[in-house]
N, CA, C and O atoms as a GROMACS GRO file, in nm:
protein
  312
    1UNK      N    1   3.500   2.384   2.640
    1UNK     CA    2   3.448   2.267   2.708
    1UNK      C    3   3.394   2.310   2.844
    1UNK      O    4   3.442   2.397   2.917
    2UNK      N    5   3.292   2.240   2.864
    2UNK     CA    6   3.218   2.299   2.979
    2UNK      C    7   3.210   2.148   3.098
    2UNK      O    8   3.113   2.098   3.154
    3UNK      N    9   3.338   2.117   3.102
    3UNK     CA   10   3.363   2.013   3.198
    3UNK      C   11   3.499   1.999   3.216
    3UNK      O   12   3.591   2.013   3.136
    4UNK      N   13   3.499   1.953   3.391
    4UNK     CA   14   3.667   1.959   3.454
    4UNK      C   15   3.666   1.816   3.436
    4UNK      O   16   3.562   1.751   3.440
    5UNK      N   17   3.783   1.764   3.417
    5UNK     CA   18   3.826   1.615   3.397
    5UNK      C   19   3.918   1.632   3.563
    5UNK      O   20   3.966   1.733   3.614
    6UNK      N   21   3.915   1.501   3.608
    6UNK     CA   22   3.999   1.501   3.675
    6UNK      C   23   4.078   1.350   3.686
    6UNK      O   24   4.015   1.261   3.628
    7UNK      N   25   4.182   1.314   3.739
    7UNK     CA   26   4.249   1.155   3.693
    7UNK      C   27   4.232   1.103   3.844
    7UNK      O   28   4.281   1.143   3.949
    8UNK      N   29   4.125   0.977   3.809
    8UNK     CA   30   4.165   0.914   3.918
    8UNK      C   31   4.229   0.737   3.927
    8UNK      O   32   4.290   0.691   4.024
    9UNK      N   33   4.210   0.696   3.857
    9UNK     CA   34   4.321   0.592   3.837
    9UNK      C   35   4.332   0.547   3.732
    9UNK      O   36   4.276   0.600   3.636
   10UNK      N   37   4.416   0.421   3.716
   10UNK     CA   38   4.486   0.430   3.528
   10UNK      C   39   4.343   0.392   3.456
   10UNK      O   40   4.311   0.442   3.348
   11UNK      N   41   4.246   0.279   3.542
   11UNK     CA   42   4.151   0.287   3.469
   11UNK      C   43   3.997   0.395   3.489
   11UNK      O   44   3.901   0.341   3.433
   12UNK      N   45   3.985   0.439   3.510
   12UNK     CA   46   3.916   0.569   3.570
   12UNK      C   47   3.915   0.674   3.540
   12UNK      O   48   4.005   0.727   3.604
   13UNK      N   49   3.842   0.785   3.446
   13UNK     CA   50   3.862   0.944   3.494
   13UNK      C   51   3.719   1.008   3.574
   13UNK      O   52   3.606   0.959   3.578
   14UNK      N   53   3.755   1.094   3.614
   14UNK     CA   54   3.641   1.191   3.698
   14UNK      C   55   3.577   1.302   3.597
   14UNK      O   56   3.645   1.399   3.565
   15UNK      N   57   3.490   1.290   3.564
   15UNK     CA   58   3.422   1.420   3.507
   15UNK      C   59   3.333   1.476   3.530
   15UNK      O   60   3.224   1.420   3.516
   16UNK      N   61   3.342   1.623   3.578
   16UNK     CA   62   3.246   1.716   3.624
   16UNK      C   63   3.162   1.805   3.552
   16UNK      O   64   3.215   1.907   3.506
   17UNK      N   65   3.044   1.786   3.534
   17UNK     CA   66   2.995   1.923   3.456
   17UNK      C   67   2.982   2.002   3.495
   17UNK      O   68   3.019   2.027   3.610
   18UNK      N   69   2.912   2.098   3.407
   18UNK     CA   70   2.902   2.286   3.448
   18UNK      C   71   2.838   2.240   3.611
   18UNK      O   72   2.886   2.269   3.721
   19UNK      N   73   2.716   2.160   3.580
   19UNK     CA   74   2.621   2.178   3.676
   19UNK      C   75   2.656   2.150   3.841
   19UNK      O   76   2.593   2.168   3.946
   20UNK      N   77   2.800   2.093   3.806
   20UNK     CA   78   2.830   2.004   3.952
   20UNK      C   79   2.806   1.880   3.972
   20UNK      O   80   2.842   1.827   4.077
   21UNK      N   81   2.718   1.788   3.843
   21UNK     CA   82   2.779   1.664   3.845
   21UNK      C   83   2.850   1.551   3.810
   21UNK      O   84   2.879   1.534   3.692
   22UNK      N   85   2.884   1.469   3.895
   22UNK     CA   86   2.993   1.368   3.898
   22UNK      C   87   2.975   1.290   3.840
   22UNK      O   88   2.869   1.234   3.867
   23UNK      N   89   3.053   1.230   3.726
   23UNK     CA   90   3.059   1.128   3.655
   23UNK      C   91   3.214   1.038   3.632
   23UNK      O   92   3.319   1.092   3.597
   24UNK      N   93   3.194   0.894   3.660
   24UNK     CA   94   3.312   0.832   3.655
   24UNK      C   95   3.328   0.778   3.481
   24UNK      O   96   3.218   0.751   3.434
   25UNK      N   97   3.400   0.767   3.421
   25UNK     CA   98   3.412   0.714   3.310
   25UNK      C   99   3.528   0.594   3.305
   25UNK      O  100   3.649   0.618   3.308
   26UNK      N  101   3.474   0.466   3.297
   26UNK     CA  102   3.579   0.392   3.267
   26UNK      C  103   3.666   0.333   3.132
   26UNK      O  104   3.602   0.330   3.027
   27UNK      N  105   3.787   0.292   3.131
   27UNK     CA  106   3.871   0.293   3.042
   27UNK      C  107   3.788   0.111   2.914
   27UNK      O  108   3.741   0.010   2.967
   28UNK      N  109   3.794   0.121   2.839
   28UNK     CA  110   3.788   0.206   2.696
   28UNK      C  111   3.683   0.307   2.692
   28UNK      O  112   3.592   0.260   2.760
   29UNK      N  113   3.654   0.404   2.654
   29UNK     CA  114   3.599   0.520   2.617
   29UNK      C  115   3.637   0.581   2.504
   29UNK      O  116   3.745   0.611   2.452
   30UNK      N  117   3.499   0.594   2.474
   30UNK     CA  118   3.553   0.693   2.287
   30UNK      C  119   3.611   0.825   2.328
   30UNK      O  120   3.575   0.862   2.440
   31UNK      N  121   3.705   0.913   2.255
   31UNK     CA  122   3.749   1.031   2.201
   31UNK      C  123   3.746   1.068   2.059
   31UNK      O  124   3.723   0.983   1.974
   32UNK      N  125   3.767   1.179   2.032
   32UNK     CA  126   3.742   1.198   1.867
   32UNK      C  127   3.856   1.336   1.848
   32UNK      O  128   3.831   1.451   1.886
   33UNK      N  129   3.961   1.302   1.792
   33UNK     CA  130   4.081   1.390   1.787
   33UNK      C  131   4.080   1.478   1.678
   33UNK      O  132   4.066   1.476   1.556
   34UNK      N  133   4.101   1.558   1.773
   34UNK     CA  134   4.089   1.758   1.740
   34UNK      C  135   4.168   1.798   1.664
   34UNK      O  136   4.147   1.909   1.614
   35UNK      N  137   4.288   1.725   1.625
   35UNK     CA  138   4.405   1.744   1.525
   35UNK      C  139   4.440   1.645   1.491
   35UNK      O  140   4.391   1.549   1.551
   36UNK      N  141   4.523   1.622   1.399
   36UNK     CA  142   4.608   1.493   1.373
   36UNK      C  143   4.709   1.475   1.471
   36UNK      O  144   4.770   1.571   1.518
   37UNK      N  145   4.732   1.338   1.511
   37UNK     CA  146   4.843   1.332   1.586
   37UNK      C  147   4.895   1.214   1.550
   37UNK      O  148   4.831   1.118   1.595
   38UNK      N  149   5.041   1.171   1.450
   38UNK     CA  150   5.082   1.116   1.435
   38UNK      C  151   5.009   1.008   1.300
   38UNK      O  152   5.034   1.025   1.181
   39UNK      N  153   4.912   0.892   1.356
   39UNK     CA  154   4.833   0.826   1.252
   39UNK      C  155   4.728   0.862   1.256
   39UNK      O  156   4.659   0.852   1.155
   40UNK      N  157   4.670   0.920   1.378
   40UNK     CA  158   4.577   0.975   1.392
   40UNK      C  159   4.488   1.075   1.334
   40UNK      O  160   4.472   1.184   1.390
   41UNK      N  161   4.435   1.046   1.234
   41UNK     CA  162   4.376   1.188   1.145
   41UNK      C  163   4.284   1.259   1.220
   41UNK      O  164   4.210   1.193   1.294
   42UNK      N  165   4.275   1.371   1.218
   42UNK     CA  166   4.166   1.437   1.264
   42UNK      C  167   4.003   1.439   1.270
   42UNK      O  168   3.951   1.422   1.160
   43UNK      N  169   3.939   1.451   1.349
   43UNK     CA  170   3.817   1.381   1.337
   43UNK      C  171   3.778   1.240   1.383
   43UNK      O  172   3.667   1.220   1.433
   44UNK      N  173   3.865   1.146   1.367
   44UNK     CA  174   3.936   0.996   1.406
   44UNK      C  175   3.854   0.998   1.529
   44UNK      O  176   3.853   1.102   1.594
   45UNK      N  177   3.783   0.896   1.571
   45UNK     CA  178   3.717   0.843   1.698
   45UNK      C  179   3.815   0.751   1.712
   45UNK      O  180   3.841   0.677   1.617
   46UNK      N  181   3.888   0.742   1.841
   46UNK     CA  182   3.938   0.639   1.868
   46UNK      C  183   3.959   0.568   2.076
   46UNK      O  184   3.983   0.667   2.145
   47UNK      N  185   3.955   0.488   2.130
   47UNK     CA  186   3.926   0.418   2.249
   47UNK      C  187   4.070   0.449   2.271
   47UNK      O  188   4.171   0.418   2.209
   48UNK      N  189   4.040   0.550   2.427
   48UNK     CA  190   4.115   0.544   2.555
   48UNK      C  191   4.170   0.424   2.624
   48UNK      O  192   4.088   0.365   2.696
   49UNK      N  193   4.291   0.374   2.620
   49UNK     CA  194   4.269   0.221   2.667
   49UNK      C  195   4.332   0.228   2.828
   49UNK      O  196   4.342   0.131   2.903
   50UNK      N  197   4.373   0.371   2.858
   50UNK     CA  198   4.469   0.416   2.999
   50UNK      C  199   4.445   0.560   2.998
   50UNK      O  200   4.427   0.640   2.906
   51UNK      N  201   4.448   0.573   3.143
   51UNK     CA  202   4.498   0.723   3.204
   51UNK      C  203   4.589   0.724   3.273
   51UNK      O  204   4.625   0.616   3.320
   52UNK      N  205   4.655   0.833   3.304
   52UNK     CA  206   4.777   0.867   3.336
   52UNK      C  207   4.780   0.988   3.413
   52UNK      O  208   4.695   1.066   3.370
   53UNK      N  209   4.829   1.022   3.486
   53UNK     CA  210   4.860   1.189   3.566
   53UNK      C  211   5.017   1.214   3.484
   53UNK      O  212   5.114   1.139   3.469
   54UNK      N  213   4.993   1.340   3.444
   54UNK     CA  214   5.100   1.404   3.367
   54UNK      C  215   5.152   1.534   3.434
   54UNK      O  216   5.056   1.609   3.453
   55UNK      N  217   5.275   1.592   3.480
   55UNK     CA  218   5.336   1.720   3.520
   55UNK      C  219   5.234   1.834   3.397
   55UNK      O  220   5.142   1.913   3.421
   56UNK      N  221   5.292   1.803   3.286
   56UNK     CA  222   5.283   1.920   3.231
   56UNK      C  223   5.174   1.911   3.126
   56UNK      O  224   5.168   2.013   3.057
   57UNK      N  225   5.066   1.797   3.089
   57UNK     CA  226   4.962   1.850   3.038
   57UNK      C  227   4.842   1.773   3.136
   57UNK      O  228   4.727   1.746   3.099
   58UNK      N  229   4.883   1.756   3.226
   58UNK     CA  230   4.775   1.770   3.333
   58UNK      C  231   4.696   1.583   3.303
   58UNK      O  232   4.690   1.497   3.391
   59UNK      N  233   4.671   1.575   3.227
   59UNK     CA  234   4.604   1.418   3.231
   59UNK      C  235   4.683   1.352   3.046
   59UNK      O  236   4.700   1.417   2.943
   60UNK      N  237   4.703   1.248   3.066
   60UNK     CA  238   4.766   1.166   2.923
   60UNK      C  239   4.681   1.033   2.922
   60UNK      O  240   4.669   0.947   3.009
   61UNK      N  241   4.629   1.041   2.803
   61UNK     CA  242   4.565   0.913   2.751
   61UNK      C  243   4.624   0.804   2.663
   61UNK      O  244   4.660   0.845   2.552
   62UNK      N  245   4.639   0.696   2.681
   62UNK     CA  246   4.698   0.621   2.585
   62UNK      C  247   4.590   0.551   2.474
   62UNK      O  248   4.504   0.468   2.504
   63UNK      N  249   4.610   0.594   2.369
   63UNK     CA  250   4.537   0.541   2.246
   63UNK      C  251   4.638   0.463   2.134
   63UNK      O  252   4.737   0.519   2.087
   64UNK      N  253   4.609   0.366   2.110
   64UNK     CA  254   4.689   0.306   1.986
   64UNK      C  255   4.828   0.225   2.071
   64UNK      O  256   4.930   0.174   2.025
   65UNK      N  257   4.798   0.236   2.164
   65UNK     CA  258   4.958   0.193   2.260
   65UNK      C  259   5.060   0.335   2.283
   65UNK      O  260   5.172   0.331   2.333
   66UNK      N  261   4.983   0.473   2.229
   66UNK     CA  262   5.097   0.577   2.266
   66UNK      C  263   5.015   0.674   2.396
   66UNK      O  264   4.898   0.684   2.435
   67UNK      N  265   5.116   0.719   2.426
   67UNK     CA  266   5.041   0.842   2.540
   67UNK      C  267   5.044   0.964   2.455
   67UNK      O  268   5.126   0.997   2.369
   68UNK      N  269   4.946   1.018   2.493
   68UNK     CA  270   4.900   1.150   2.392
   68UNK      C  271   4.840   1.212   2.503
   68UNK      O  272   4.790   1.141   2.590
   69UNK      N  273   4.839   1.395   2.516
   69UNK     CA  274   4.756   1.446   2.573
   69UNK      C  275   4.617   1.462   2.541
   69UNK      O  276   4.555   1.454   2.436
   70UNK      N  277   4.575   1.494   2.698
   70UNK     CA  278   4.404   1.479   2.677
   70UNK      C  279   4.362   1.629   2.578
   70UNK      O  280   4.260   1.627   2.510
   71UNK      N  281   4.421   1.711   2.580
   71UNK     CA  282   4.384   1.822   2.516
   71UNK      C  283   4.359   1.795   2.356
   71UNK      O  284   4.275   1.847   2.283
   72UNK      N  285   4.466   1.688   2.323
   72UNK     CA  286   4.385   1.660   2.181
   72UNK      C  287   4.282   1.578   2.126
   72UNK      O  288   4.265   1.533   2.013
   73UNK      N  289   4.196   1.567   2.265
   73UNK     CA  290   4.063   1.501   2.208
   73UNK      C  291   3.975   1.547   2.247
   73UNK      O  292   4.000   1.634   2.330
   74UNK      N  293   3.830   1.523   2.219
   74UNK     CA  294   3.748   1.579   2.277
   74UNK      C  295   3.653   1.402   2.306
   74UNK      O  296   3.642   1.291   2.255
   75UNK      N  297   3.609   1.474   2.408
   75UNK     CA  298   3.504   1.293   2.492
   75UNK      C  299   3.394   1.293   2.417
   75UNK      O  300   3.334   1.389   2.371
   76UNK      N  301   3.376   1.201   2.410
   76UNK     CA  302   3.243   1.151   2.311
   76UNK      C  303   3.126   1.076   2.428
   76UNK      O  304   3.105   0.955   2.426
   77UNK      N  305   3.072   1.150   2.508
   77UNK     CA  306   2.945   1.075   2.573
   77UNK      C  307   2.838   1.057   2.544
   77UNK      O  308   2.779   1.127   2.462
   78UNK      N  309   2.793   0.974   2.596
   78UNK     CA  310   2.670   0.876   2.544
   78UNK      C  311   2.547   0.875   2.669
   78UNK      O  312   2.444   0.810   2.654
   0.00000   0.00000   0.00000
């Protein structure tokens, strides 16, 4: 991935590209999950409905009503 995410509030993330620019993304936003996680089949597009700051995987998204890390999705922009 050639972009830094960064968390800035529950409804909000920051995303930076290669190039240096800034983009805010607000909450619902598509993702499309990189593995299965739980009901989640792989491939699965499914809406961000929260962000979160996490210790140990750095940003958590809540999809479906669960928190899941951001590492298992990838952003779908438009």
């Amino acid at each position: 991935m050639n972009r830094k995410l960064s968390f800035y509030d529950e409804r909000t993330l920051l995303l930076v590209s290669r190039r240096g620019v800034l983009r805010q993304l607000h909450v619902p936003f598509q993702v499309k999950a990189v593995q299965a996680i739980g009901i989640i089949k792989e491939g699965t597009i499914v809406y961000v409905e929260a962000v979160a700051q996490h210790k140990e995987h750095k940003i958590m998204y809540r999809v479906l009503n669960q928190w899941i890390p951001y590492c298992n999705f990838q952003l779908i922009i438009q």
